[in-house]
Structures are given as C-alpha cells and as structure tokens.
Backbone as numpy.savetxt, mean C-alpha at the origin, in Angstrom:
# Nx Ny Nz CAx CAy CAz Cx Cy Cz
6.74 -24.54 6.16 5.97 -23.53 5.45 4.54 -24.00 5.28
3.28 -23.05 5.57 2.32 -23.46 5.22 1.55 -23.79 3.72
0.79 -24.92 3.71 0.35 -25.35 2.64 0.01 -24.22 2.16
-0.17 -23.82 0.42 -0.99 -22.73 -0.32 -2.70 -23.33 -0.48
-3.44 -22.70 -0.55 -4.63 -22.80 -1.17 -4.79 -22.23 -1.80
-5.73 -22.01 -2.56 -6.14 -21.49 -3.85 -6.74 -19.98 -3.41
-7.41 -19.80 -1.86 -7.83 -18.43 -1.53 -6.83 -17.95 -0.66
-5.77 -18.14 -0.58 -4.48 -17.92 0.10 -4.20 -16.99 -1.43
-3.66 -17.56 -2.46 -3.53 -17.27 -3.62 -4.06 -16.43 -3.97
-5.42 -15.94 -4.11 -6.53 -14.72 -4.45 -5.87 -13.87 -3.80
-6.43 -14.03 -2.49 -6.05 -12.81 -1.41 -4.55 -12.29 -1.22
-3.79 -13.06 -2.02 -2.27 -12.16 -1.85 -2.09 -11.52 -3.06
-2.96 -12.06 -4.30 -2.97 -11.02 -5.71 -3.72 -9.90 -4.88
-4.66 -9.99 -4.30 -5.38 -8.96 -3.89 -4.64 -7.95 -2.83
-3.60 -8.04 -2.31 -2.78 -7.71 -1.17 -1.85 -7.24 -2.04
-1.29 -7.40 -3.08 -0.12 -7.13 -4.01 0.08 -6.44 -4.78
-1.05 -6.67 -5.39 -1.22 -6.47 -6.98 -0.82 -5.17 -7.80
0.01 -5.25 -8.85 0.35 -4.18 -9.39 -0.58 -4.13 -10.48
-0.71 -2.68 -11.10 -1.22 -2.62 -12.51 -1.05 -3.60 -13.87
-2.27 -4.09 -14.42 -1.33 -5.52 -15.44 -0.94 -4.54 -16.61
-1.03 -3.48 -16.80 -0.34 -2.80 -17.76 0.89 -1.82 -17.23
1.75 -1.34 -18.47 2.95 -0.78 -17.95 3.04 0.59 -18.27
1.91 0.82 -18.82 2.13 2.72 -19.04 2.30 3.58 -18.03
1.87 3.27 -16.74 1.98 3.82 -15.64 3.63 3.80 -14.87
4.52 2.80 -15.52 6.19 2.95 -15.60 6.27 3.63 -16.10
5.97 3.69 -16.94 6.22 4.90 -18.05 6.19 6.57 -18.04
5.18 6.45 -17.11 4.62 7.36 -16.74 5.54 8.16 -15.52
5.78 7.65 -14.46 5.99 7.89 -13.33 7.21 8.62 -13.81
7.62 8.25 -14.24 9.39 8.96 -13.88 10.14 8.35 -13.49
10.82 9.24 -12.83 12.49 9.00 -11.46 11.23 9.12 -10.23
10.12 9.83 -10.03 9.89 9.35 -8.59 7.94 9.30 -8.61
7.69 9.60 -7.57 6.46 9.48 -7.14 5.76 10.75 -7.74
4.42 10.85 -8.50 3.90 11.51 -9.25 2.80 12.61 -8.07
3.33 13.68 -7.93 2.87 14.20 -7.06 0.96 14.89 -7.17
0.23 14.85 -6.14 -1.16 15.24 -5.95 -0.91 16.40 -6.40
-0.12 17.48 -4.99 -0.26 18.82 -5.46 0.13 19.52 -7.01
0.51 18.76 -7.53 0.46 19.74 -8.92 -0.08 19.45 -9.83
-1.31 18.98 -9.45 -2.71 18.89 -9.98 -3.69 20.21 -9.37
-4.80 20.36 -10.66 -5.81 20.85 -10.02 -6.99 20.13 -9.35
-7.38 20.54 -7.97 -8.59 20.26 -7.40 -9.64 20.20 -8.56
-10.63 18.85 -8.51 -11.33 18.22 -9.14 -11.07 17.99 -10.55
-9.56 17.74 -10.55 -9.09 17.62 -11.92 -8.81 15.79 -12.42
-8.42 15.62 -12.75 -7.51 14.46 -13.68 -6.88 14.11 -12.52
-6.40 12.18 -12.19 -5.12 12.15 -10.96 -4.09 12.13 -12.05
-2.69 12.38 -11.33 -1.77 12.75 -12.14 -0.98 11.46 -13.08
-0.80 11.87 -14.24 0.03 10.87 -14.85 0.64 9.72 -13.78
0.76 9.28 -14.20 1.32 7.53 -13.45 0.85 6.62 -12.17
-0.69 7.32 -11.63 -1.25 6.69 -10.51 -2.49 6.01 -11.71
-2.31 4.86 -11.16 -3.57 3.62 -11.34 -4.12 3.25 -10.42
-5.66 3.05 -10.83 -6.28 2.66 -9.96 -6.46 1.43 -9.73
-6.34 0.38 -8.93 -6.17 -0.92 -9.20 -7.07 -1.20 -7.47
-8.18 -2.15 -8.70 -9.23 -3.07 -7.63 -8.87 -4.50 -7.15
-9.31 -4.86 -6.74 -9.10 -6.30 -5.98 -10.47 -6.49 -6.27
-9.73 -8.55 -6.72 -10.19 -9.15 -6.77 -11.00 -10.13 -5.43
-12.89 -10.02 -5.67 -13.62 -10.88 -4.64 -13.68 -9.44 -3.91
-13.72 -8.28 -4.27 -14.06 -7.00 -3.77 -15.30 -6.19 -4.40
-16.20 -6.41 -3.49 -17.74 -5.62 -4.58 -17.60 -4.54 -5.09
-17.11 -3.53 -3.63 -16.72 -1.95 -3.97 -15.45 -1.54 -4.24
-15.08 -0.72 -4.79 -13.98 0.11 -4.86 -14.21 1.66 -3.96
-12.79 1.87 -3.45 -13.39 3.22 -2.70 -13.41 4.19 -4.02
-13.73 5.78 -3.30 -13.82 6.67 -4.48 -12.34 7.70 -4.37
-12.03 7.95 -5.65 -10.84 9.00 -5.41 -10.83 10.45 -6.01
-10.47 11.15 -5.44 -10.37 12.75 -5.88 -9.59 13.27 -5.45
-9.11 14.25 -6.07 -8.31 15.42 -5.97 -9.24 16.39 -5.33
-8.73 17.33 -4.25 -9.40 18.48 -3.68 -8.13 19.17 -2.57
-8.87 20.30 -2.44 -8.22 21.32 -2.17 -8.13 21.70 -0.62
-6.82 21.06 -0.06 -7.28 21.45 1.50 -5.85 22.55 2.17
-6.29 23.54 2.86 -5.24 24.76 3.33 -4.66 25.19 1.98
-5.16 25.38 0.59 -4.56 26.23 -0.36 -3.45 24.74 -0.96
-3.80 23.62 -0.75 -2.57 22.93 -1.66 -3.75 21.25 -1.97
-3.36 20.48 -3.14 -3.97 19.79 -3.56 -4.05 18.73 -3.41
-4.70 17.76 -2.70 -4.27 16.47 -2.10 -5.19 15.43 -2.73
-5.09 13.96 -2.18 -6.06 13.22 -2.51 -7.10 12.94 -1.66
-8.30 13.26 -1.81 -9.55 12.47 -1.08 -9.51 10.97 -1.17
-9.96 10.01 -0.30 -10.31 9.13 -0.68 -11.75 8.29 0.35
-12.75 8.20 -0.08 -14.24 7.56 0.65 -13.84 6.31 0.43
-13.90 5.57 1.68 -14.18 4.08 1.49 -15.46 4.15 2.21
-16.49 3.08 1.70 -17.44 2.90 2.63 -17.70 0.94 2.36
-17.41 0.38 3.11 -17.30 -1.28 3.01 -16.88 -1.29 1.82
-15.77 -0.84 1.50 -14.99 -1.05 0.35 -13.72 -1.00 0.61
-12.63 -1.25 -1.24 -11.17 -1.72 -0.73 -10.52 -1.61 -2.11
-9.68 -0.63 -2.46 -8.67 -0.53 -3.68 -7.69 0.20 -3.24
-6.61 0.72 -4.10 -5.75 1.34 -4.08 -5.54 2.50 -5.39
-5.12 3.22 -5.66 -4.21 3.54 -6.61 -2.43 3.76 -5.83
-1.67 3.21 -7.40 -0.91 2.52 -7.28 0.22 3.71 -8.46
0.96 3.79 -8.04 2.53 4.33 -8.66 3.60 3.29 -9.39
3.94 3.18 -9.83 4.58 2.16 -10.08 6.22 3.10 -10.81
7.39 2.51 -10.22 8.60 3.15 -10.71 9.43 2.54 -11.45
9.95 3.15 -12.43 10.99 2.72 -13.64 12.00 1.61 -13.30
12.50 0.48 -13.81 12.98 -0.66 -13.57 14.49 0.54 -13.36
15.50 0.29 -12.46 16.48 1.13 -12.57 16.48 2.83 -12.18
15.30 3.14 -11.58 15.02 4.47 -11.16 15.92 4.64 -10.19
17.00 4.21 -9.73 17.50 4.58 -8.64 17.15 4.33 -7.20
18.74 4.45 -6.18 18.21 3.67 -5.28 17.24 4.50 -4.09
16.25 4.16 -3.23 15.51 4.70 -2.17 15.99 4.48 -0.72
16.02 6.07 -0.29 16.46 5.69 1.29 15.33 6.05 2.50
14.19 6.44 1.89 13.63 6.73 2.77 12.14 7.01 2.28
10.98 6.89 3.24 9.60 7.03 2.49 9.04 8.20 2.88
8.60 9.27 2.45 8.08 10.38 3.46 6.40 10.81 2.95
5.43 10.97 3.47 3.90 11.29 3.19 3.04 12.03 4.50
2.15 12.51 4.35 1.51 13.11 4.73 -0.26 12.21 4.63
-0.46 11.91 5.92 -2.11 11.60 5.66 -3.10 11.89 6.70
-4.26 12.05 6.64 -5.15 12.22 7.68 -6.64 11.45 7.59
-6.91 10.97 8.52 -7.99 10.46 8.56 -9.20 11.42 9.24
-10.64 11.14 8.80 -11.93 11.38 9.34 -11.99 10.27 11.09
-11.52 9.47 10.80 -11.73 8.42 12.47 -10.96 7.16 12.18
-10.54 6.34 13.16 -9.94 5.08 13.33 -10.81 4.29 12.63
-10.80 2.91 12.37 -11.61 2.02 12.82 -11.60 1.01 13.54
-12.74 1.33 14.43 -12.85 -0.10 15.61 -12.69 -1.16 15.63
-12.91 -1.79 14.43 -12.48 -3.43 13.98 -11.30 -3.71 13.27
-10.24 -2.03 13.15 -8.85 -3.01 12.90 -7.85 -3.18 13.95
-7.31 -4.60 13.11 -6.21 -5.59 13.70 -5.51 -6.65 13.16
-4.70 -6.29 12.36 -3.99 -6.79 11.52 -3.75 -8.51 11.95
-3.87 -8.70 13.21 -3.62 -10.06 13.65 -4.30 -10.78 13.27
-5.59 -10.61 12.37 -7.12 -11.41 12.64 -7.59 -11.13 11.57
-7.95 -12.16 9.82 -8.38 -11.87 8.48 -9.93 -10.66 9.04
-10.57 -10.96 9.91 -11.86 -10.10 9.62 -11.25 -8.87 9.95
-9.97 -8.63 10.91 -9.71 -7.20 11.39 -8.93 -6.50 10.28
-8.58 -7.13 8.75 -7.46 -6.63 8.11 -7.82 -5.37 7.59
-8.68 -4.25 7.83 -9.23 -2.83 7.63 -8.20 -1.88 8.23
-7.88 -0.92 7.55 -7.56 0.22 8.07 -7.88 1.29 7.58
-7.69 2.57 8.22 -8.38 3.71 7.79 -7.38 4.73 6.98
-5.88 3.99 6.67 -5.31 4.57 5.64 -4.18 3.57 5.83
-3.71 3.41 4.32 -2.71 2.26 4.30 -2.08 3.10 2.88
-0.40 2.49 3.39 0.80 3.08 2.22 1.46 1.76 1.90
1.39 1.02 1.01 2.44 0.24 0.90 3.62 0.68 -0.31
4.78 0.48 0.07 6.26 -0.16 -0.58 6.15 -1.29 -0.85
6.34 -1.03 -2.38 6.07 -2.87 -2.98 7.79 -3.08 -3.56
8.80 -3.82 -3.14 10.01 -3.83 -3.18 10.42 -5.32 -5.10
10.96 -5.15 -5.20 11.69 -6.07 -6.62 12.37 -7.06 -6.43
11.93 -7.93 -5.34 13.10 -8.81 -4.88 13.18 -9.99 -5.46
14.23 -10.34 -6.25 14.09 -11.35 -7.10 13.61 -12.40 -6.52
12.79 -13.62 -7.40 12.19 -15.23 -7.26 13.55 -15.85 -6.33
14.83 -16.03 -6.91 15.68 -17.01 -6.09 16.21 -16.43 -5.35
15.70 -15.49 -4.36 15.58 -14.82 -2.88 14.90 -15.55 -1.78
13.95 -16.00 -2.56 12.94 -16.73 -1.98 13.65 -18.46 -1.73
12.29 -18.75 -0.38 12.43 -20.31 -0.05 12.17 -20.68 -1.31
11.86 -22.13 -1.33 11.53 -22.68 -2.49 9.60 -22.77 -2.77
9.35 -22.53 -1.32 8.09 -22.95 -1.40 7.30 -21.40 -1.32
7.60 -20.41 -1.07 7.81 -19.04 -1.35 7.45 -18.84 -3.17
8.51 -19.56 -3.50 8.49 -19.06 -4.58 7.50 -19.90 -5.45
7.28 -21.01 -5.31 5.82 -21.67 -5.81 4.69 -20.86 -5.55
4.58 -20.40 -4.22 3.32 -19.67 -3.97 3.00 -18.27 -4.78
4.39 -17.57 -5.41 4.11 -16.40 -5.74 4.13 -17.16 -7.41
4.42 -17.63 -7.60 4.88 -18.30 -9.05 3.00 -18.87 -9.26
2.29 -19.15 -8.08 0.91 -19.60 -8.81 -0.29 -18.84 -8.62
0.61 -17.53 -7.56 0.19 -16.20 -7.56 -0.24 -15.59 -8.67
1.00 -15.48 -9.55 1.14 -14.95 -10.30 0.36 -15.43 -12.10
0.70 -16.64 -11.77 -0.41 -17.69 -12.53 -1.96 -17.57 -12.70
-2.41 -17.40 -11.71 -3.79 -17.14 -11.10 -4.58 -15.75 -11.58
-3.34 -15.13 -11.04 -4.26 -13.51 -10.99 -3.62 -12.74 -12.26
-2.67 -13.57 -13.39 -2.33 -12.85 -14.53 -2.04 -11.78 -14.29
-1.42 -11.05 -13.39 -0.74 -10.56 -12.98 0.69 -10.12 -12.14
1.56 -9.39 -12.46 3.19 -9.31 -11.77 3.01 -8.89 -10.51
2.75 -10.05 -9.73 2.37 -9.80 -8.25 4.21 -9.39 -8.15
4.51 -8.53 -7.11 5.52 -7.94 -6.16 5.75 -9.17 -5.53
6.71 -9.30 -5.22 7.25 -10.43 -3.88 7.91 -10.18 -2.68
7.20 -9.05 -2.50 7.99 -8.72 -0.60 7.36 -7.36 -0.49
6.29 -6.68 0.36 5.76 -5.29 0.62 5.88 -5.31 2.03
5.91 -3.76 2.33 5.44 -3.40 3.51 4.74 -2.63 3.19
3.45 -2.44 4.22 2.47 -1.89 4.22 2.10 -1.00 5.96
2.16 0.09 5.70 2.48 1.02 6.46 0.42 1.74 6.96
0.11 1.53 8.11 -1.40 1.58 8.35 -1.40 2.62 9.60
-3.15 3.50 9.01 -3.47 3.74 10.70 -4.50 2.79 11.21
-4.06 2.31 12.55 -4.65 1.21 12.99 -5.46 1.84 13.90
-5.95 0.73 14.96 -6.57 0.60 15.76 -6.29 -0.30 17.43
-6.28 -1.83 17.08 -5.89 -2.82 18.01 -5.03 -2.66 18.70
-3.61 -2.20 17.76 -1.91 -1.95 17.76 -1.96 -1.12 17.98
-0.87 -0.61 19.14 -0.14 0.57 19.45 0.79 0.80 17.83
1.52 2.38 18.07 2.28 2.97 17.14 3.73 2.04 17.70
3.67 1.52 16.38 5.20 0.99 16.48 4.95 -0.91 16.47
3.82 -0.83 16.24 3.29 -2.72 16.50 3.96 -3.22 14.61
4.65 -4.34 14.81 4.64 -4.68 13.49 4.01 -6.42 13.21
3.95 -6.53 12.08 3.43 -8.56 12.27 3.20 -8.72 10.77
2.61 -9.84 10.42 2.46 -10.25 8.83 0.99 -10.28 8.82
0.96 -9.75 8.04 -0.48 -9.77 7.09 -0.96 -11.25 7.31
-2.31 -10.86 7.93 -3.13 -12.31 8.35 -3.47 -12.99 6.58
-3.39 -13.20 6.01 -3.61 -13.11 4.87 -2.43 -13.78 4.07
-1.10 -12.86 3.91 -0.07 -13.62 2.94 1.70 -13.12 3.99
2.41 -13.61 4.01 3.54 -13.84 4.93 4.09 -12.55 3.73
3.94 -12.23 2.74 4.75 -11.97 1.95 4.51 -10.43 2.12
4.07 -9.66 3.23 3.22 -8.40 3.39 3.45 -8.17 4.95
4.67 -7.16 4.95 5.06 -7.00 6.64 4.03 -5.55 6.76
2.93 -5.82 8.33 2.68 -4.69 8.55 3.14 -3.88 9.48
2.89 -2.32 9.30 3.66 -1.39 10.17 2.50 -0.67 10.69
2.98 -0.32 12.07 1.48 0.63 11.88 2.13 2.12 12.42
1.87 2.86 12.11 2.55 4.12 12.19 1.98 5.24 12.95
0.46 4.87 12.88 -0.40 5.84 13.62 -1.70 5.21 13.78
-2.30 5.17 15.33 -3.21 4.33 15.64 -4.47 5.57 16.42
-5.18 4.64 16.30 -6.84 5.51 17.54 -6.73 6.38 16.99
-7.68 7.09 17.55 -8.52 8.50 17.43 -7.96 9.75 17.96
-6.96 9.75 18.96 -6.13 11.35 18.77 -6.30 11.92 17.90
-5.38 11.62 16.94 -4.98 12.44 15.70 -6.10 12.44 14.87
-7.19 11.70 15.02 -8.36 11.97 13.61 -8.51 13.24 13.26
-8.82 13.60 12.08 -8.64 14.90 11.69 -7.56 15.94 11.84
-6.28 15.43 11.95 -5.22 16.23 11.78 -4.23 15.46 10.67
-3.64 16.23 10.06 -2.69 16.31 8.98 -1.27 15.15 10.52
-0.78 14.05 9.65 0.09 13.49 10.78 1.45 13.32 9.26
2.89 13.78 9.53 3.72 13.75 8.66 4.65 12.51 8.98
4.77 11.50 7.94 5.63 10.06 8.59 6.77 10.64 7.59
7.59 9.70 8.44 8.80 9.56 7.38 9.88 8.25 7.94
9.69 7.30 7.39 10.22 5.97 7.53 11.29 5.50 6.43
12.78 4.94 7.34 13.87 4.46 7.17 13.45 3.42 6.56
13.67 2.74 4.95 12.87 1.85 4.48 13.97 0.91 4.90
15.01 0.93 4.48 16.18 0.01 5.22 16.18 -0.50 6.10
15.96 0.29 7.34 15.97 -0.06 8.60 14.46 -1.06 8.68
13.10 -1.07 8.04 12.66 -1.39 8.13 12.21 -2.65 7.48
12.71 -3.06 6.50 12.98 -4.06 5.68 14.06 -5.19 6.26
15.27 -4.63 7.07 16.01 -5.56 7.71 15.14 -6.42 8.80
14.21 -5.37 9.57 13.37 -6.09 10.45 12.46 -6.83 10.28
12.02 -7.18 8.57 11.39 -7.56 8.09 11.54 -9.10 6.74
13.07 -8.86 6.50 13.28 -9.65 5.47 14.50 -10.11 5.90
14.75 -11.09 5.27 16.48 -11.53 4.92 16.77 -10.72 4.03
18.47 -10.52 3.83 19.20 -9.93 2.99 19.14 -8.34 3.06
19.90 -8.15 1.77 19.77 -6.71 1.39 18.36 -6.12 1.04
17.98 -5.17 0.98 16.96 -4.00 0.36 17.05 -4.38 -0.76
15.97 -4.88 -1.72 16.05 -4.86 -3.44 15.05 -3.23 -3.51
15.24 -3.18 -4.86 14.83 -2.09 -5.18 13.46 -1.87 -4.98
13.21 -0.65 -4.56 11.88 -0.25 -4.74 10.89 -0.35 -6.08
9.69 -1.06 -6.28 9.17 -1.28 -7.58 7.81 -0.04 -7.79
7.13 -0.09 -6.77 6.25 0.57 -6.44 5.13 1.05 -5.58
4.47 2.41 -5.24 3.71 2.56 -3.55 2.65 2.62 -4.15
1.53 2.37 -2.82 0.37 2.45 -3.34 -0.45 2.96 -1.93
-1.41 4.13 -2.52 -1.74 4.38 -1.18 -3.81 4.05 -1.34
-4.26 4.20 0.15 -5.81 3.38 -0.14 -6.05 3.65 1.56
-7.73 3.09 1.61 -8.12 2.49 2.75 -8.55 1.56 2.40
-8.92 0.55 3.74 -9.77 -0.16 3.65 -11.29 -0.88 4.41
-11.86 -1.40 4.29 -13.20 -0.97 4.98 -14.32 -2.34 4.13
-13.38 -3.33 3.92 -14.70 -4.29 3.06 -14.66 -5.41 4.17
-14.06 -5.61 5.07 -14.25 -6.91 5.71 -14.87 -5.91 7.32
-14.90 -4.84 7.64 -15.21 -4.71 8.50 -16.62 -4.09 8.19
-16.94 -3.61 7.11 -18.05 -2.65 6.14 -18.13 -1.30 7.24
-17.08 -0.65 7.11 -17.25 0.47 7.61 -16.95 1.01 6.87
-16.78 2.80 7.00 -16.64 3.86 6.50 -15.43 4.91 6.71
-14.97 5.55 6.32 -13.69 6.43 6.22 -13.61 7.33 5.26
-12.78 8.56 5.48 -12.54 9.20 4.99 -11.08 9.80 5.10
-10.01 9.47 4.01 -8.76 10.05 4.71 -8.63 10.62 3.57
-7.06 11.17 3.56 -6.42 12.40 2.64 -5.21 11.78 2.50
-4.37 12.09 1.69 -3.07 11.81 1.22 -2.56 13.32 0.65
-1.12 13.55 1.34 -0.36 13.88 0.68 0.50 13.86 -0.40
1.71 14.74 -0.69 2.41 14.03 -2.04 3.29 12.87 -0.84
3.67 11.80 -2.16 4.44 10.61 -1.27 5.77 11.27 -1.68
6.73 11.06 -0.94 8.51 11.51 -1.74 8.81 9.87 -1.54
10.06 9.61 -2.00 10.89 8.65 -1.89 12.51 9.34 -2.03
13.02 9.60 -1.28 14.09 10.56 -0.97 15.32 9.80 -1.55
16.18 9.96 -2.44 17.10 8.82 -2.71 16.81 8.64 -4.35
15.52 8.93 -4.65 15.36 7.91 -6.00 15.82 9.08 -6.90
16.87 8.62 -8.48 17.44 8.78 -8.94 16.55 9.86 -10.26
C-alpha cells in the first residue's frame, strides 16, 4: 500500500467530503430530495448542501431554473470545484439502483481521470457508500482515520463517482488519481451529446462488485457537481431529479 502524505489526505477530504453538520439527514428523508418540486429561481430543496473543498479558490454557482416546463439544477463552473451533496438517513433502506438525468454545455478537453491535472469533468454524480472501518486493510483504515482527523470531518470510505469525460471512452473505469478510495465511472464522454438531456441508470451492485471487496454497504449519500479547477475551464451542465430506486 502506498505511503499517506499529508496532501494525499487533503485531497481525499476534498474527493469525499460530506456535510460536517447533520440537518441535511434530517432533512432528506427515505430518498433523494428532488429539483423539480421546487420553483425556478427559488430556494434548493430541503436536504441538498452545498459543500466546498478544501485548497479550492472557487466554488461553482448553483440554481434552480426552468428547462421544457420542469425544474432542474443549473450549475456554472468556471476554474472552479464543489458539490452539493444529499445525504440519507442511517437505515433508509436498501438501494438497487441509481437513476438521473444530466446535460452538459461541452466536454472538457483536459479530462482524464488517469492523470491529477486531468481530474475535471463536465458533470460528476457520486454514491458515497457506509462501509464500515474493519472492511478496510489496515493501512486503509489509518489513511481514512487521519482523513478524517485532518479535515474534521466524516469522510465516506468507499465512493463511486460517475463522470462525463473526455480521454475515456463510455464504459472506461479506474481510481481516482488522487485517493484509491474513489472508483471512477464514466458514463458519457465527448461532445456528441453536448447539449442534450442523456438519461443514466446504473446497477449500483453490479458496480460496486467491480469495484470493491465484499458485499454493497449501504448507501450514505450522492452528490452531484462539475469540475473545472485544475484544468481552469468552464462548463455548464444541468441535473435532473436523482432517484435511488430501492430506498425504503
């Protein structure tokens, strides 16, 4: 296992990171707190947080707006990098499947998940999963244990993170140049589809086996974003409502 450093450490709070408060459990429910039943340029809905990273100048911007008569999320990155983040009830029941809706303004040219300067994409979903500490190697679990130390925060210990890329064909998977603890997927790549509405819907099971030892632990929480600070480009995508099909 590779040695930790201390910016190994940053950058996986920053790759992880959940809300350090819990009202947003609270909040959420049994599932994912939907866009559309909000109003355009309104309030985001009960239980999404916005959560920045740390050693990040910008944050992108977020809004609610109104596209074909139903209410989605805007989101501008311009050389910037956050998320808002969902977070679900300890015991919400189990998840069999992830389903969303997103569209981008354009690819970007400099992502490639293989390579820390390429780690940009022009829309990213992660599943942040509950998998207990003694799941983990031993040295696994030091790293998230000074993770967690560090960034005073309940870093997650096992995500996938679901991207539209660039480098990668649809269907490329690998680990986050960055932290082992962050499988990426890429689901939709290049410039075809820019500017069209693209509908995923991913077997989290199936995709977690290809990704982890053991069983599926529970789903903890998604978070959807672009990103655009290591490449300083620009984007513009949309989000749909997220479902999690299964949850209780």
């Amino acid at each position: 296992m590779r040695p930790v450093t201390r910016r190994q450490v940053v950058l996986g709070a920053a790759a992880l990171a959940l809300p350090p408060w819990r009202a947003a459990q609270a909040q959420a429910g049994a599932g994912v707190p939907r866009f559309s039943a909000s109003a355009p340029g309104g309030a985001l809905p009960a239980g999404w947080a916005h959560e920045t990273l740390p050693k990040v100048e910008r944050a992108n911007q977020f809004a609610l707006v109104a596209d074909g008569g139903v209410t989605v999320l805007h989101v501008r990155s311009q050389a910037a990098a956050s998320s808002l983040v969902a977070t679900l009830p300890t015991g919400g029941g189990s998840v069999a499947r992830a389903q969303w809706r997103w569209k981008v303004s354009r690819a970007l040219a400099g992502s490639d998940f293989r390579v820390k300067p390429g780690d940009d994409y022009a829309a990213r979903l992660y599943v942040l999963f509950d998998l207990p500490l003694d799941r983990l190697a031993f040295a696994d679990r030091l790293r998230i244990q000074a993770t967690r130390s560090l960034s005073g925060r309940d870093i997650p210990t096992a995500a996938i993170c679901y991207v539209w890329g660039q480098a990668q064909p649809v269907g490329s998977t690998g680990w986050n140049p960055y932290t082992d603890r962050v499988r990426m997927v890429v689901v939709d790549s290049g410039q075809e589809f820019a500017g069209q509405w693209r509908s995923i819907e991913r077997d989290l099971a199936r995709d977690w086996q290809e990704a982890f030892p053991g069983p599926m632990p529970p789903v903890r929480a998604v978070a959807v974003g672009a990103d655009t600070d290591n490449t300083s480009d620009q984007v513009d995508t949309w989000f749909g409502d997220v479902r999690l099909p299964g949850t209780a």
